[in-house]
N, C-alpha and C positions, 0 to 999 in steps of 0.2 A: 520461161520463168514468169510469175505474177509480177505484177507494179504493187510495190509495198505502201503505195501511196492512194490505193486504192481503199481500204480503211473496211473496218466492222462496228456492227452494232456493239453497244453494249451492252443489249436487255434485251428481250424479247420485249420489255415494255416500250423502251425505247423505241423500235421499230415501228409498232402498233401507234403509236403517240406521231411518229412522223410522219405516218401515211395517211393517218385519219388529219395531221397538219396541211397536209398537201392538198385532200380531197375535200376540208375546209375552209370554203376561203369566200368569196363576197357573191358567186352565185345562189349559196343557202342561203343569205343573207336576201338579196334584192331583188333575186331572180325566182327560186322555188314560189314563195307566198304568193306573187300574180298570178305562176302558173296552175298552182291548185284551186287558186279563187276562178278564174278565168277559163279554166277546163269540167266544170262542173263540179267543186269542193269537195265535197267526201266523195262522189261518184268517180274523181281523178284518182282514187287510192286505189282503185282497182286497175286499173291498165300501170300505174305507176309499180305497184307491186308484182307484177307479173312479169314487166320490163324489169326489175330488180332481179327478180328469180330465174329468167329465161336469160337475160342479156348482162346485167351490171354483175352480178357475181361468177357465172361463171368465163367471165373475160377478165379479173379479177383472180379466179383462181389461175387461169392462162396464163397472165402477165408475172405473178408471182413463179409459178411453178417453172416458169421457161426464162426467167433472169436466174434463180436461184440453182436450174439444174447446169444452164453453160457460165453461170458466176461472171457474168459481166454486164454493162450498161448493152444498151440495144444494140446499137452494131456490132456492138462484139458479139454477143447473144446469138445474131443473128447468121453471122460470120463463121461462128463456131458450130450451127447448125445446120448451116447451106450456105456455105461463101456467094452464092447467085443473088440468092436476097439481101447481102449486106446495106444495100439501098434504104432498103424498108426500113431497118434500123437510125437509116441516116435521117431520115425523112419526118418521124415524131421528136427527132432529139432539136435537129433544125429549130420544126416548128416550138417547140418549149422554147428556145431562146427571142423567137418572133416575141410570141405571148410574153412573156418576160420585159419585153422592152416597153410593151404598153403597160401592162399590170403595175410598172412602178410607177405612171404617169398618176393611175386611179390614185395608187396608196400615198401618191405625193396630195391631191386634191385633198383626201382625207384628213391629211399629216394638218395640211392647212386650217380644216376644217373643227379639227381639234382643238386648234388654238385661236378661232373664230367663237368657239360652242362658247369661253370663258364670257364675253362680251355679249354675246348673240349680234355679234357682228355684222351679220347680213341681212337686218332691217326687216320692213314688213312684208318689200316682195323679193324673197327668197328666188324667182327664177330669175326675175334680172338682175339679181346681183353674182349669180353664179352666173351664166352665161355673157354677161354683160363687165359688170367688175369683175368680175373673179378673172374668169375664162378672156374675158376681151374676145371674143371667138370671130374671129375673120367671117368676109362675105362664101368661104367655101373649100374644101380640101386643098384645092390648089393655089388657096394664097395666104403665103408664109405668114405675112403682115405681123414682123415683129417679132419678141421674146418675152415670156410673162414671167420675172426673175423668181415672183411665192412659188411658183409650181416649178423650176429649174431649181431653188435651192431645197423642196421638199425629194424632188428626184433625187439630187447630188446625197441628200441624207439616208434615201432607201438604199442607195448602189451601194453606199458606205457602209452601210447594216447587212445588206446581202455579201458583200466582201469579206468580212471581219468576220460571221459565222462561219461561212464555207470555208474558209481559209485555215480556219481552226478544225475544221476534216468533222470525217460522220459522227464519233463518236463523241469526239471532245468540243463540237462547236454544232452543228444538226441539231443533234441529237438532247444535246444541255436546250438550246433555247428552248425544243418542240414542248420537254419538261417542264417548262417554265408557262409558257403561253397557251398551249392546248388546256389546260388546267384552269387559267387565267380568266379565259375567252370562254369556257365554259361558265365559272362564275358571272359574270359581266353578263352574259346571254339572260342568264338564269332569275338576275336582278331586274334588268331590262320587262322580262315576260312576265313577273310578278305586278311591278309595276303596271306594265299595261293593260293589262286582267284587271288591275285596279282600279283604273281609269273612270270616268262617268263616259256611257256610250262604246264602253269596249265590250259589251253583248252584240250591239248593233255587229259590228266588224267581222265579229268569231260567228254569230250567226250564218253571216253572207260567206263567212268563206268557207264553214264546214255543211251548209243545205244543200244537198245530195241532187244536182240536176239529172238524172239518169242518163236523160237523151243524148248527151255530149258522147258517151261511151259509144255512139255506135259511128261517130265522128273518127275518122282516117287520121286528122293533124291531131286530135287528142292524143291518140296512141305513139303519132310519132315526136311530141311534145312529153311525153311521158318518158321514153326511149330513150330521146334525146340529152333529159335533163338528168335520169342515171347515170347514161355513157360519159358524159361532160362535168360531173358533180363527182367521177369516182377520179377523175385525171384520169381516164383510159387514153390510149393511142397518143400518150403525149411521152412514153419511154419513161417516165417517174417511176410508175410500180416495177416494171423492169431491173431500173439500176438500182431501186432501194431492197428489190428481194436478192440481190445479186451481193449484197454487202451482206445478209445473214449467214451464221454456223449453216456448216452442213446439217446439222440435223436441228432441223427447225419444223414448227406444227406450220405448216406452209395453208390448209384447209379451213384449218378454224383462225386463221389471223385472216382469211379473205374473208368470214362471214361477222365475224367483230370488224373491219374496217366499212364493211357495207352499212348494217347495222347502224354504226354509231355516226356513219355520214347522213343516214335517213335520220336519225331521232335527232341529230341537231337542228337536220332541215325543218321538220316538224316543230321543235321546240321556235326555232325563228319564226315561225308561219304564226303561232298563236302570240307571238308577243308584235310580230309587225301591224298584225290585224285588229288588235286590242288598242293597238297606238291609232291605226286609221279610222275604228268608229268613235275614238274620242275627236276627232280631229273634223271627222263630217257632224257629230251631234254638236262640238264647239260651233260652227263656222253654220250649222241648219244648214248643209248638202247633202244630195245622197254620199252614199260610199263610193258610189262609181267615177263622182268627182276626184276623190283623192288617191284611189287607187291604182298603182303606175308600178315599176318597176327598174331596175337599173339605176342609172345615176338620175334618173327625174325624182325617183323614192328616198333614194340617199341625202344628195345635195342639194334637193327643193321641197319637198314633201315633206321629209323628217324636222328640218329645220323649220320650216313654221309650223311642226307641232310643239318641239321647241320651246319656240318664244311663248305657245298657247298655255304651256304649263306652270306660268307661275317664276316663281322663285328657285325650287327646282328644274326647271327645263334647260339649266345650264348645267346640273351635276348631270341629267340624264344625256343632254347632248356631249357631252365628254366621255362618258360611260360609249355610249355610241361610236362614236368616231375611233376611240379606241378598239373600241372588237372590230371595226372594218380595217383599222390597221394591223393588228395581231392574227387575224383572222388571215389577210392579205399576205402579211410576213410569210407566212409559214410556207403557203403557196409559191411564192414568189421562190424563197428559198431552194425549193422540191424545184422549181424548173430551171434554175441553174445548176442547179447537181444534174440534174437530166442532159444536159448540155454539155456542163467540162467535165462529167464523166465517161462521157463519148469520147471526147479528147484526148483527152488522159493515158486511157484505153489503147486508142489507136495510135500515138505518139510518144509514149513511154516518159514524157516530160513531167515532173514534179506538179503537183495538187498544187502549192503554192505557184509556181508560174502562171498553171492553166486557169486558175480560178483571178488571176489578178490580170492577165492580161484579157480572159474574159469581159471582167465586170469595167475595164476601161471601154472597150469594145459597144458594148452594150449601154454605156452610158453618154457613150457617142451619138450611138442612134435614139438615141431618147430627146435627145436636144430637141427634135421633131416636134414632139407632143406638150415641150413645153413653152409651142409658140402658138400664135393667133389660128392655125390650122389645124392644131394639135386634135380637138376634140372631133373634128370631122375623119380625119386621118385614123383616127382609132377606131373612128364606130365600122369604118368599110374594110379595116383590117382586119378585125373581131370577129365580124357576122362573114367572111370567107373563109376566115380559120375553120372559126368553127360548122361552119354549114357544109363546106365542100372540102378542107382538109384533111380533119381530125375524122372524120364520117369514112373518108376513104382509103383509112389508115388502120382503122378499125375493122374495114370487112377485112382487106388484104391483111390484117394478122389473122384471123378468123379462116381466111382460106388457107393460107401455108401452112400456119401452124398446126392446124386441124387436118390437110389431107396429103402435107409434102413432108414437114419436119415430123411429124404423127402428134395427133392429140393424145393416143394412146400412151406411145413415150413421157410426155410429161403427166399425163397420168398416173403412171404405176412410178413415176419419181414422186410425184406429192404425195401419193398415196404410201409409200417407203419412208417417208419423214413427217406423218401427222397421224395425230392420234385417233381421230375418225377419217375414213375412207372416204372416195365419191364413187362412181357407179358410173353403170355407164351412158345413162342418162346426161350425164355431163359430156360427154362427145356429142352425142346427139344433137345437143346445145351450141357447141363449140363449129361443129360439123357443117348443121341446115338450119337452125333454126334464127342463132344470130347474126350467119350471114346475108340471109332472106331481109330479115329487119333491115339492117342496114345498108341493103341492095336499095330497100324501099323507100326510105328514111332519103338516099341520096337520090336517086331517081327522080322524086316528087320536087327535092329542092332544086334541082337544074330546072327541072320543066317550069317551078314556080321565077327560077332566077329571068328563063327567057322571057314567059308570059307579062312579067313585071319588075322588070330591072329592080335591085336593093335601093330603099330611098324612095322610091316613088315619084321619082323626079326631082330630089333636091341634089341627087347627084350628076353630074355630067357621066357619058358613057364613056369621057377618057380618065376620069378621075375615078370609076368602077374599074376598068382594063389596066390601070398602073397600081394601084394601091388594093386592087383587091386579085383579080386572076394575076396579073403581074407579080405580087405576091408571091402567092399560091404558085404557079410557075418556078419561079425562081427559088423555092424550099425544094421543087423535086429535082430542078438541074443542079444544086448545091448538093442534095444527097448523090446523085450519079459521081460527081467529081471527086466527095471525100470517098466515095467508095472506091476510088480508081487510085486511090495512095495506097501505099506499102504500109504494111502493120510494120509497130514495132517489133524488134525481134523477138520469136518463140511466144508467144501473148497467145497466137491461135494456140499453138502445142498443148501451152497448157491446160488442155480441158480434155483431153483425149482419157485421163485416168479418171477423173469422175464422172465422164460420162460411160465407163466399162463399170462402174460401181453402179451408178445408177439405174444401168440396164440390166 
């Protein structure tokens, strides 16, 4: 028998709105603009779109087409396609509750930050008042030095926001916000880029980031920075597209909702690109630097760079820093959201226990481990947990769905299932993809990062190599011995059964 607690879309819109919420969230934002400026501007559109077309889409149509043909979050998915691999399942669902605990640390910084923008509270040197006042940031990961209450009661308000939707299930609580705030955050973007196009010296910015360096293209790390920032910008290998195509009707266009959610994850990133970089040649022509000065990315562009453009604008740089802080909050929601459903619908799943328990005993859970980050170590603690995830987790989660799914569970099979419920076909160019070409990439992509992890430790030396070995492979470790263990529990009763008849439909 199904868990009724397991829930459906309401829309096709609905769904499209929650996946493009998922795969929007504060790397468009602070991470793409560096990367396109910083990989040769318009010459990065070329390996970026090719890594779109060879790798983000169709792992995309993968992820949708293989929750939606076994109708469950990833272990089940996984479970119900080769009980061997149930692991693999465990292992991206894991990891989304890791990321989850930091992501609310960011959106709490933000949360802050918002209600800073009203004041321009953070003076004229904006980094030491975030690292300093804000952050109070300890001598190093491994000392706790204290509790910073702004950023614990900004967390205690994210868990409370992420409880209260999920709790209220896909349809009636997901699905309402994503309507609400994808809309929202697109406005607010839209205002933002106008603005900075407006700017005096916002040519300078758009210049440098769209002048076409060719040479970069024949660069290894361009390619795999291109790769990288699709595979990580669509939420791939994090189980979200998984459990959110696993909640749609059986007959759903499964083909053209992977190339609308690609799509509109690219043009937001692009719309960000021209409005962050409009803001940064205003910011180098105020201050007579170059742009190389102010150009950064992450939380340096966020909560140091943006706020003293800020204060530079006037009488308005308080409506626009509010405008701001708000789309990294909304932006972040939405995300955030997407990875706790990737998590207690693994639960759920495997346990048969009520949405409302699993989401409530979740978000205490997770709000536990967050205490971390909103202490004096907090910021160090993040950056070494982030850059493992993502570099040697999510990387390695991604080839291994790429090999099973494509050469044990058959790419073929959830082929001719997506292609059974959408109204254009794919080809078979699309295995070919799924097959050799996006596991190659991502053979490459992890390869190059181990050989760079040994060559030069992450940090560069501001970390110790015990404080890399616990918080970062320690980590990482401890996601894949967590997945072997939930694997080694009993399913709820009949949960596997039930997928035996739509998968004789399917095929």
């Amino acid at each position: 028998m199904e868990n009724n607690d397991r829930g459906q879309w309401g829309s096709k819109l609905g769904f499209i709105l929650a996946v493009i919420g998922s795969a929007v969230g504060l790397g468009n934002i602070w991470r793409y603009p560096y990367l396109l400026y910083t990989n040769g501007g318009g010459a990065f559109l070329v390996p970026y779109f090719i890594a779109l077309f060879t790798a983000g889409i169709p792992l995309v149509i993968l992820e949708y087409g293989f929750g939606h043909k076994f109708r469950g979050s990833a272990p089940l998915s996984f479970a119900r396609g080769n009980k061997k691999f149930e692991w693999l399942g465990w292992w991206p669902s894991v990891t989304s509750f890791i990321i989850l605990t930091y992501y609310t640390a960011i959106l709490s910084w933000a949360i802050n930050y918002l209600f800073f923008s009203f004041g321009q509270t953070w003076g004229s040197d904006t980094n030491a008042f975030f690292f300093g006042e804000f952050l109070q940031a300890s001598s190093g990961p491994l000392d706790i030095s204290g509790m910073r209450w702004p950023i614990f009661i900004g967390i205690t308000a994210i868990w409370f926001i992420n409880w209260f939707v999920s709790y209220r299930g896909v349809s009636g609580g997901i699905e309402k916000l994503n309507k609400v705030l994808i809309p929202t955050l697109l406005g607010i973007m839209i205002i933002i880029v106008i603005r900075g196009v407006t700017l005096p010296g916002a040519s300078l910015g758009l210049n440098k980031l769209f002048t076409p360096d060719w040479s970069k293209v024949k660069d290894l790390n361009v390619w795999i920075d291109a790769y990288g920032q699709v595979f990580f910008s669509l939420s791939l290998a994090m189980g979200i597209l998984i459990t959110y195509s696993s909640y749609l009707p059986k007959k759903s266009d499964i083909n053209n909702s992977a190339f609308i959610t690609a799509f509109s994850n690219s043009g937001f990133e692009f719309l960000s690109a021209i409005g962050v970089f409009g803001i940064l040649g205003f910011m180098a022509t105020s201050q007579g630097i170059p742009i190389e000065d102010v150009a950064t990315q992450g939380i340096g562009l966020a909560f140091v760079a943006f706020p003293k453009v800020f204060s530079l604008m006037g009488p308005l740089g308080a409506v626009f820093g509010v405008l701001f802080f708000l789309a990294l909050v909304f932006a972040g929601l939405t995300s955030s959201i997407s990875l706790l459903e990737a998590f207690s619908s693994a639960v759920i799943d495997k346990s048969g226990a009520s949405r409302k328990k699993v989401i409530t005993i979740t978000s205490i859970v997770g709000y536990l481990v967050c205490v971390i980050y909103a202490t004096g170590a907090g910021v160090f603690v993040l950056d070494i947990v982030d850059a493992f995830i993502n570099s040697f987790s999510l990387v390695t989660v991604g080839l291994l769905e790429a090999l099973i799914l494509g050469w044990i569970i058959g790419a073929d099979k959830i082929r001719k299932h997506t292609n059974s419920v959408s109204i254009y076909s794919i080809g078979k160019w699309w295995e070919v993809m799924i097959k050799f070409v996006t596991p190659a990439i991502l053979g490459v992509m992890l390869i190059t990062k181990i050989i760079n992890e040994i060559k030069s430790p992450y940090g560069g030396g501001d970390y110790s190599s015990s404080a890399l070995l616990l918080l970062g492979w320690g980590v990482v470790g401890s996601i894949i011995v967590i997945a072997f263990i939930a694997k080694s529990t009993r399913w709820h009763k009949g949960v596997l059964e039930k997928n035996i008849e739509d998968e004789e439909e399917a095929i």
